[in-house]
DSSP file (Angstrom, degrees, kcal/mol; ACC not computed):
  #  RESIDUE AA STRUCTURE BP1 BP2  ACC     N-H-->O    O-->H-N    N-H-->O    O-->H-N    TCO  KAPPA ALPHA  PHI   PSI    X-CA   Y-CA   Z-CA
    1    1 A X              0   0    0      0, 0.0     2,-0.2     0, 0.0     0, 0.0   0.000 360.0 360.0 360.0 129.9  -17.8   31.3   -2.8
    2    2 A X        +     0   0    0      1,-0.0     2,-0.5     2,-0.0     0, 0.0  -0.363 360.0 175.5 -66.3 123.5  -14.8   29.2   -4.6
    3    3 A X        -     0   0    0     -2,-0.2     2,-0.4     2,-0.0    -1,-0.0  -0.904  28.1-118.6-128.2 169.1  -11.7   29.1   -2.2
    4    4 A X        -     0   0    0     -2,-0.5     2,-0.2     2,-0.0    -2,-0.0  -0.934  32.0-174.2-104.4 125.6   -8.4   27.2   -2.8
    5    5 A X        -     0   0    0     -2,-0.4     2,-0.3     0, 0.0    -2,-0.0  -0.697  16.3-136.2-132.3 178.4   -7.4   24.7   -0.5
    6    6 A X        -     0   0    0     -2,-0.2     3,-0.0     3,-0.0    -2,-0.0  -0.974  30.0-113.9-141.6 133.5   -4.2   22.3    0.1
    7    7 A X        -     0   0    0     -2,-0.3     2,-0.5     1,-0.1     0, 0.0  -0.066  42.1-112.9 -47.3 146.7   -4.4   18.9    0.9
    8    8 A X        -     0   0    0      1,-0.0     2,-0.4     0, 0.0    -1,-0.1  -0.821  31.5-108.1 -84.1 128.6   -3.0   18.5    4.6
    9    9 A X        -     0   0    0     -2,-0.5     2,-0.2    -3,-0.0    -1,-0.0  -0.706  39.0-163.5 -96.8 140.3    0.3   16.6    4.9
   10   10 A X        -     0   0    0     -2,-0.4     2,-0.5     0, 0.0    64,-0.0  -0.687  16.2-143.6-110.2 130.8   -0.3   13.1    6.5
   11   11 A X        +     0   0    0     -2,-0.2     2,-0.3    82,-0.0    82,-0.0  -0.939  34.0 169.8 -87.6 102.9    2.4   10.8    8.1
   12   12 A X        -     0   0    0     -2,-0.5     2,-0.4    62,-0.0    62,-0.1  -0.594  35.4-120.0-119.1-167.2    1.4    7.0    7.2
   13   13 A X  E     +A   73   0A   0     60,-1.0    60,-3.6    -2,-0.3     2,-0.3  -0.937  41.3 164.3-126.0 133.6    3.2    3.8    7.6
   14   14 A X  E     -A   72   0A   0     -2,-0.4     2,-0.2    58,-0.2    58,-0.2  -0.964  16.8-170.1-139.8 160.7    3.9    1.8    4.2
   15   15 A X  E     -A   71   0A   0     56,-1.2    56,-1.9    -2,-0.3     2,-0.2  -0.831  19.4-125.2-159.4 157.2    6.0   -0.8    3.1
   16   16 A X  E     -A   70   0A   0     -2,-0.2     2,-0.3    54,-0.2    54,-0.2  -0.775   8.3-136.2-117.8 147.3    6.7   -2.2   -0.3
   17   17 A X        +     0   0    0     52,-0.5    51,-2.0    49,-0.2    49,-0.0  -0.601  24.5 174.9 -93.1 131.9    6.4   -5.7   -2.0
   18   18 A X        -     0   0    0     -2,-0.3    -1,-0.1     2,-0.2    49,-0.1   0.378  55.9-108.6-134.0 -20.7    9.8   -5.5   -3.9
   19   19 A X  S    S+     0   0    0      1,-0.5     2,-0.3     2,-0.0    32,-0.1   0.755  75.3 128.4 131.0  55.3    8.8   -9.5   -4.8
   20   20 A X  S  > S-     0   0    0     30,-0.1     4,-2.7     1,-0.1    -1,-0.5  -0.875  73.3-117.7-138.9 130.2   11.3  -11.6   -2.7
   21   21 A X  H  > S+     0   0    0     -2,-0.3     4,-1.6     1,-0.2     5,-0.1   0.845 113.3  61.7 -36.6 -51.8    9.9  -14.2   -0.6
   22   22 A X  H  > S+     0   0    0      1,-0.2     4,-2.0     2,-0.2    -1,-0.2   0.887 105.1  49.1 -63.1 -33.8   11.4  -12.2    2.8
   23   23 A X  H  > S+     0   0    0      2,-0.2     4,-1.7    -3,-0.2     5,-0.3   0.883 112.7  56.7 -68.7 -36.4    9.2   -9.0    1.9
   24   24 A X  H  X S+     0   0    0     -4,-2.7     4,-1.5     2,-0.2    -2,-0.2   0.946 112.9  31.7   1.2 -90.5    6.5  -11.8    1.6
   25   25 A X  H  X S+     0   0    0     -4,-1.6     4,-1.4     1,-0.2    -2,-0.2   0.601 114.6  65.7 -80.9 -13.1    6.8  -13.0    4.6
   26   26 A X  H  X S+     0   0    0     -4,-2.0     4,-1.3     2,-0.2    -2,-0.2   0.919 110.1  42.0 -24.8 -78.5    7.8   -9.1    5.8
   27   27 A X  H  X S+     0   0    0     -4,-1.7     4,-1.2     2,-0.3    -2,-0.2   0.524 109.4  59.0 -38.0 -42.3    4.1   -8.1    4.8
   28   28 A X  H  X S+     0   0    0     -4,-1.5     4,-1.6    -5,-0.3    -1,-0.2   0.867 107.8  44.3 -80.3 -39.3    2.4  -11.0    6.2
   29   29 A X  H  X S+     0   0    0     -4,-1.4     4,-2.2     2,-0.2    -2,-0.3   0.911 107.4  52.2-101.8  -2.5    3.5  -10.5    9.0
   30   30 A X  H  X S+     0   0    0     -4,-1.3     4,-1.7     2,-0.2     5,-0.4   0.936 117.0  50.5 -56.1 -40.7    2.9   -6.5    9.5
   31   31 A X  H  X S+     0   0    0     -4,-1.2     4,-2.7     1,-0.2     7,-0.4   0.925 103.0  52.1 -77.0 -30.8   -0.6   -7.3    8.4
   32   32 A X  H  < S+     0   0    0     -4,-1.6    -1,-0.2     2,-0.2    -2,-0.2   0.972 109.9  54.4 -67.6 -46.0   -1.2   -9.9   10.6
   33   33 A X  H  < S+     0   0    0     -4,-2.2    -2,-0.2    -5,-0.2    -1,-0.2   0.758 120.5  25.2  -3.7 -67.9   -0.1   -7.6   13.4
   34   34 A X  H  < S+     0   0    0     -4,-1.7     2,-0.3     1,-0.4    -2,-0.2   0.563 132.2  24.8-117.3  -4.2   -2.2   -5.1   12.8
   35   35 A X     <  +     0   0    0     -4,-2.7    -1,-0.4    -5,-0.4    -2,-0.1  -0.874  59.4 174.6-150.8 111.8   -5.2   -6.4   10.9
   36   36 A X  S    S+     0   0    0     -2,-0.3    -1,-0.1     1,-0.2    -3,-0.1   0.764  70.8  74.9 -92.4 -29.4   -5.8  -10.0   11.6
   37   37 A X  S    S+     0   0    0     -5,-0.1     2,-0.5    -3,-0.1    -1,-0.2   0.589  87.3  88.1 -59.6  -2.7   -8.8  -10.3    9.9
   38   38 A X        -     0   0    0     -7,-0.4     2,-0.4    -6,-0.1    20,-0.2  -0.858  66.2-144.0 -97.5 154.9   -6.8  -10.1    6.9
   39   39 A X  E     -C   57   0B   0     18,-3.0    18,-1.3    -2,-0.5    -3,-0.1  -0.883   5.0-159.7 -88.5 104.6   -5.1  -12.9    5.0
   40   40 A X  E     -C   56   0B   0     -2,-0.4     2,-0.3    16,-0.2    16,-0.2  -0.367  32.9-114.8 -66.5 151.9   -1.8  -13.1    3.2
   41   41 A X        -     0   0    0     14,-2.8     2,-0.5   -17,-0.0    14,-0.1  -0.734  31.0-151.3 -79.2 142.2   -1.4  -15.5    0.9
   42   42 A X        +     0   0    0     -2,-0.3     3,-0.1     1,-0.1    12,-0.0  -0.918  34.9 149.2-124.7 112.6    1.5  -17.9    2.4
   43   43 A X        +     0   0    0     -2,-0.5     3,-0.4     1,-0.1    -1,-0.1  -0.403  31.9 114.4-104.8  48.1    3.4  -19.4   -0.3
   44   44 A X  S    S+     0   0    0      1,-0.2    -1,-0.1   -23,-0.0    -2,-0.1   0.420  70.3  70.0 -96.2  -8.4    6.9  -19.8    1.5
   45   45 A X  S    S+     0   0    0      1,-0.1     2,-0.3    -3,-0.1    -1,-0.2   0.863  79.2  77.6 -83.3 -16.9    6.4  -23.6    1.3
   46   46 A X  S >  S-     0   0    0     -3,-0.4     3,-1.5     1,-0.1    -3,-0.1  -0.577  72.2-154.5-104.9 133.6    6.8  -23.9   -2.1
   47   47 A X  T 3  S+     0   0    0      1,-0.3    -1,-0.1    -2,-0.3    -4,-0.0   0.916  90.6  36.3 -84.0 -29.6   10.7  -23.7   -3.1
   48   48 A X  T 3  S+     0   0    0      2,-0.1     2,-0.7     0, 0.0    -1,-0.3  -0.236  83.2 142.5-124.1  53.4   10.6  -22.4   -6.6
   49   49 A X    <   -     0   0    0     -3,-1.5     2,-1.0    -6,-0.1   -28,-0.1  -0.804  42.0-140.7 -83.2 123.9    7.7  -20.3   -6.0
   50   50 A X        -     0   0    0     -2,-0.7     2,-2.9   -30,-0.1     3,-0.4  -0.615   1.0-154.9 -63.5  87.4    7.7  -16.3   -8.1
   51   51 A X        +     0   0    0     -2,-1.0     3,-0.1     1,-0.2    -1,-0.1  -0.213  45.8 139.7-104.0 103.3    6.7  -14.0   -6.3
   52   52 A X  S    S+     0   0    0     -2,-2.9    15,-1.7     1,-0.3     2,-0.2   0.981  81.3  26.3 -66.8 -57.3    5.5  -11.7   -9.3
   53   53 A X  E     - D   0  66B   0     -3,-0.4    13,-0.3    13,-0.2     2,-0.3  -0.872  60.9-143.9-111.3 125.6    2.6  -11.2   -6.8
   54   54 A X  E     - D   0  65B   0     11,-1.7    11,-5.5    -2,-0.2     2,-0.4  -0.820  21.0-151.9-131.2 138.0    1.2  -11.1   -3.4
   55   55 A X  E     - D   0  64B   0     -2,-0.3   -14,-2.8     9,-0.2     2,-0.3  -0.886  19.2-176.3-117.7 132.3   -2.6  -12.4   -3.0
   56   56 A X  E     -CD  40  63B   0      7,-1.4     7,-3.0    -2,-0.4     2,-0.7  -0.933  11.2-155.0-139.5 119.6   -4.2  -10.6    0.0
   57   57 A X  E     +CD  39  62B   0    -18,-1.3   -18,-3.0    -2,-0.3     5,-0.2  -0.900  13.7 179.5 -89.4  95.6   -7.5  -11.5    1.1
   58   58 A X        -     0   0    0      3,-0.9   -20,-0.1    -2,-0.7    -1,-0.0  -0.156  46.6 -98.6 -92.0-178.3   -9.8   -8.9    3.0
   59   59 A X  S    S+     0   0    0      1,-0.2    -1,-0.1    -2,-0.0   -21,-0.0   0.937 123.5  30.5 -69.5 -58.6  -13.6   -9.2    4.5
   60   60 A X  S    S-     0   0    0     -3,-0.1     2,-0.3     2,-0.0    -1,-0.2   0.389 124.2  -8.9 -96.3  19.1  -14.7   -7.2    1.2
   61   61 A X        -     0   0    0      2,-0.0    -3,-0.9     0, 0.0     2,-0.3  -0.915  62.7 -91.2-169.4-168.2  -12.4   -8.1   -1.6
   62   62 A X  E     -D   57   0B   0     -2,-0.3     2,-0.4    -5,-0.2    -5,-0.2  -0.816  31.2-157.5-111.1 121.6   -9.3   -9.6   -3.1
   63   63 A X  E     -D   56   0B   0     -7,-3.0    -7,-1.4    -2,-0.3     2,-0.6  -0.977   6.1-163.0-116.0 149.6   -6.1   -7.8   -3.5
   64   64 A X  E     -D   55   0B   0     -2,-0.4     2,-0.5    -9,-0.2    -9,-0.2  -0.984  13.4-161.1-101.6 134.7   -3.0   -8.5   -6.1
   65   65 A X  E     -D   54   0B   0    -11,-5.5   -11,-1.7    -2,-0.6     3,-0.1  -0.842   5.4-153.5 -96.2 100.9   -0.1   -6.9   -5.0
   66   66 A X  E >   -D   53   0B   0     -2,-0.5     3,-2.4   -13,-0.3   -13,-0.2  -0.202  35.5 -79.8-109.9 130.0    2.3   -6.6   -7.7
   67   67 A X  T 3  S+     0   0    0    -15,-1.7    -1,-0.2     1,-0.3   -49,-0.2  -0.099 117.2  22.8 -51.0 135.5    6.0   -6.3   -7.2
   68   68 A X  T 3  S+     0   0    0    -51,-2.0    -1,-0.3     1,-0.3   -50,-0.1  -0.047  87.6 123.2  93.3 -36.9    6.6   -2.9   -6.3
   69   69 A X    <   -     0   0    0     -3,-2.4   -52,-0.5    14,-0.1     2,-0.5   0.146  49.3-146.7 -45.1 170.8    3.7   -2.0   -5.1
   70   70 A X  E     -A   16   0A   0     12,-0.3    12,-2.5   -54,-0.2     2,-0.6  -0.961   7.3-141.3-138.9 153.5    3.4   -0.6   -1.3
   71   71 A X  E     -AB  15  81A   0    -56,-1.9   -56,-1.2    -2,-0.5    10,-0.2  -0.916  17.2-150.4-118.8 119.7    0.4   -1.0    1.1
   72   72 A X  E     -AB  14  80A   0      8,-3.5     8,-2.3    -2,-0.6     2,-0.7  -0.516  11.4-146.3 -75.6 138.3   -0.3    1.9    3.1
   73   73 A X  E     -AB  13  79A   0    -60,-3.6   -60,-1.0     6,-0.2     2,-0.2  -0.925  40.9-139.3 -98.6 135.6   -2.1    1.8    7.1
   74   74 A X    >   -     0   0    0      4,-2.1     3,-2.4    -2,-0.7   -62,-0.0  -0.603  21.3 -93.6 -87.1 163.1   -3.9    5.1    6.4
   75   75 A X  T 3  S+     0   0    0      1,-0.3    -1,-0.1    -2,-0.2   -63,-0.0   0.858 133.9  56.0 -52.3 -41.3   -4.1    7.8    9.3
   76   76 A X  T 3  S-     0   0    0      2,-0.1    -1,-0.3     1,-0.1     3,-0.1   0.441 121.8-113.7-105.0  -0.9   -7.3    6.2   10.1
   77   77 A X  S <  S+     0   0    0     -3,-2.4    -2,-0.2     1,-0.4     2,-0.1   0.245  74.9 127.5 100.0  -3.7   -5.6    2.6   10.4
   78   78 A X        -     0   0    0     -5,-0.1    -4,-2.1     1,-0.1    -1,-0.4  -0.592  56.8-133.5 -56.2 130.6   -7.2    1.1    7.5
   79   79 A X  E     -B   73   0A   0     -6,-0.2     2,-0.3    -2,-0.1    -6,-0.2  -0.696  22.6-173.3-135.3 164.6   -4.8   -0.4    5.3
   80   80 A X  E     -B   72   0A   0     -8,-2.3    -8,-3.5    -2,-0.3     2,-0.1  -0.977  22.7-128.2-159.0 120.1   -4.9    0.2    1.6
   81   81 A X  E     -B   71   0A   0     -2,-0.3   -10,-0.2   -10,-0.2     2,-0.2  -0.453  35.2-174.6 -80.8 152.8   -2.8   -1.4   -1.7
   82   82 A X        -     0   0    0    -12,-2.5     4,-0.3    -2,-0.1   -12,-0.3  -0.716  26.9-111.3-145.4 116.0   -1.2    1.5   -4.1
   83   83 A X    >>  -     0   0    0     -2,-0.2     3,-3.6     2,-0.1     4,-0.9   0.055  28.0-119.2 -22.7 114.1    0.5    1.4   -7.2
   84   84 A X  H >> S+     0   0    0      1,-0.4     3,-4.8     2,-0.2     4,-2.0   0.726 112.6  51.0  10.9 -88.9    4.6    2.4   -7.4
   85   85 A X  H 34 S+     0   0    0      1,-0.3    -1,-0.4     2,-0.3    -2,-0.1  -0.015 106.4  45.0 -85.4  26.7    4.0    4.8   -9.3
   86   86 A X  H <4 S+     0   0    0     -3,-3.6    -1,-0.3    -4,-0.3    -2,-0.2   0.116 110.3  53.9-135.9   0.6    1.3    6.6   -7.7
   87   87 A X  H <X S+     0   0    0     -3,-4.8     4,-1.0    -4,-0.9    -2,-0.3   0.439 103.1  59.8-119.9   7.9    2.9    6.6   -4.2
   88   88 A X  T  < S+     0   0    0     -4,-2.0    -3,-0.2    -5,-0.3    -4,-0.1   0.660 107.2  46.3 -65.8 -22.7    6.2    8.1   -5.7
   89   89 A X  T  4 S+     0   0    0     -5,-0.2    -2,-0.1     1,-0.1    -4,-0.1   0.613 125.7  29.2 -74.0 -29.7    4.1   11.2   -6.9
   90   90 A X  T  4 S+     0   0    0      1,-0.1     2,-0.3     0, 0.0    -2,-0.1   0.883 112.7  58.3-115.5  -6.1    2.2   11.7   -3.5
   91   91 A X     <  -     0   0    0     -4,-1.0     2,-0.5     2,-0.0    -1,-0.1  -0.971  49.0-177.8-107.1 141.5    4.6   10.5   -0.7
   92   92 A X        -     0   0    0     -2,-0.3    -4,-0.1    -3,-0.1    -3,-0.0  -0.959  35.7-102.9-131.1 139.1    8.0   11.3    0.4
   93   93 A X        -     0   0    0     -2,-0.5     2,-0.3     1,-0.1   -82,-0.0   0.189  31.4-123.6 -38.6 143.4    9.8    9.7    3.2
   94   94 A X        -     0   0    0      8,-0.1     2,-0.3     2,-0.0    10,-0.1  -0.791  23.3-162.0-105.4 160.7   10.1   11.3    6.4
   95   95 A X  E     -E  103   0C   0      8,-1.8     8,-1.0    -2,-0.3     2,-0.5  -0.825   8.7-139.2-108.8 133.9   13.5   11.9    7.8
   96   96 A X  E     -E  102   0C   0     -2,-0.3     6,-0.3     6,-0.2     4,-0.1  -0.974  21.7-132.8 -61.4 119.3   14.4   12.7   11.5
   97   97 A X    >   -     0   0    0      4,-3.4     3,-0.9    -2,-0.5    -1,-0.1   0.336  28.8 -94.1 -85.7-157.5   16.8   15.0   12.2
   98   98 A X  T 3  S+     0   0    0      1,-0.3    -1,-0.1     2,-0.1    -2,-0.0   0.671 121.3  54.0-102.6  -6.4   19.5   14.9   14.3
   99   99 A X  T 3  S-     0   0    0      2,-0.2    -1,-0.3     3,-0.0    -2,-0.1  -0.120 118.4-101.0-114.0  52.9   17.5   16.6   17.3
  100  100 A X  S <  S+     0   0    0     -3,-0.9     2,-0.2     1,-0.3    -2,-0.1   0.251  86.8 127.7  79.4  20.0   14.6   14.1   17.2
  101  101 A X        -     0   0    0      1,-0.0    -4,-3.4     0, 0.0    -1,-0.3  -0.661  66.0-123.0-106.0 136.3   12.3   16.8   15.1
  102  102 A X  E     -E   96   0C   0     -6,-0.3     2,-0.3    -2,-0.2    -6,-0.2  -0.663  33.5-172.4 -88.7 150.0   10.8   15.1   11.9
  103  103 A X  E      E   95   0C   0     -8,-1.0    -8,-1.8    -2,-0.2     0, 0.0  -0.941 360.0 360.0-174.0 138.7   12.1   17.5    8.3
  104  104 A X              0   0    0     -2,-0.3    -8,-0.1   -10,-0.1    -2,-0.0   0.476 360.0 360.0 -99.9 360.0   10.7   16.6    5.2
């Protein structure tokens, strides 16, 4: 039998490459943090460096992150790159309210 279901809403942790050397070095380290087995790329030595882009190197692939972009740790602590404009349709910030209870 066909039923109708709704995605469950999930609380993750992001943060977005806005393309500034300090969100750079922002990123690099939250990732080093929590997943050291990844790499950032560290171009903070280089003075007239662009950063259009952020090069992140995992065990099974290559990422670019593109200014604007966000990296999500998924629920399951796994971290994961996502376009702008595809985590403005499916996330919205959580808030706290003003008696420590989270309101969306």
């Amino acid at each position: 039998m066909v039923k109708t279901y709704r995605k469950r809403p999930l609380e993750v942790e992001a943060i977005q490459f806005v393309g500034t050397k300090e969100s750079a070095i922002e990123i690099a380290d939250w990732v080093a943090k929590n997943w050291p087995e990844i790499d950032v790329a560290d171009y903070s030595y280089e003075e007239d460096y662009d950063y259009d882009c952020l090069e992140i190197e995992t065990p099974r692939d290559d990422w670019e992150i593109e200014k604007n972009d966000w990296l999500i740790k998924g629920v399951d602590g796994s971290l994961y790159p996502v376009k702008n404009s595809t985590f403005i349709k499916t996330y919205e910030e959580v808030c706290s309210s003003s008696d420590g209870g989270v309101r969306w």
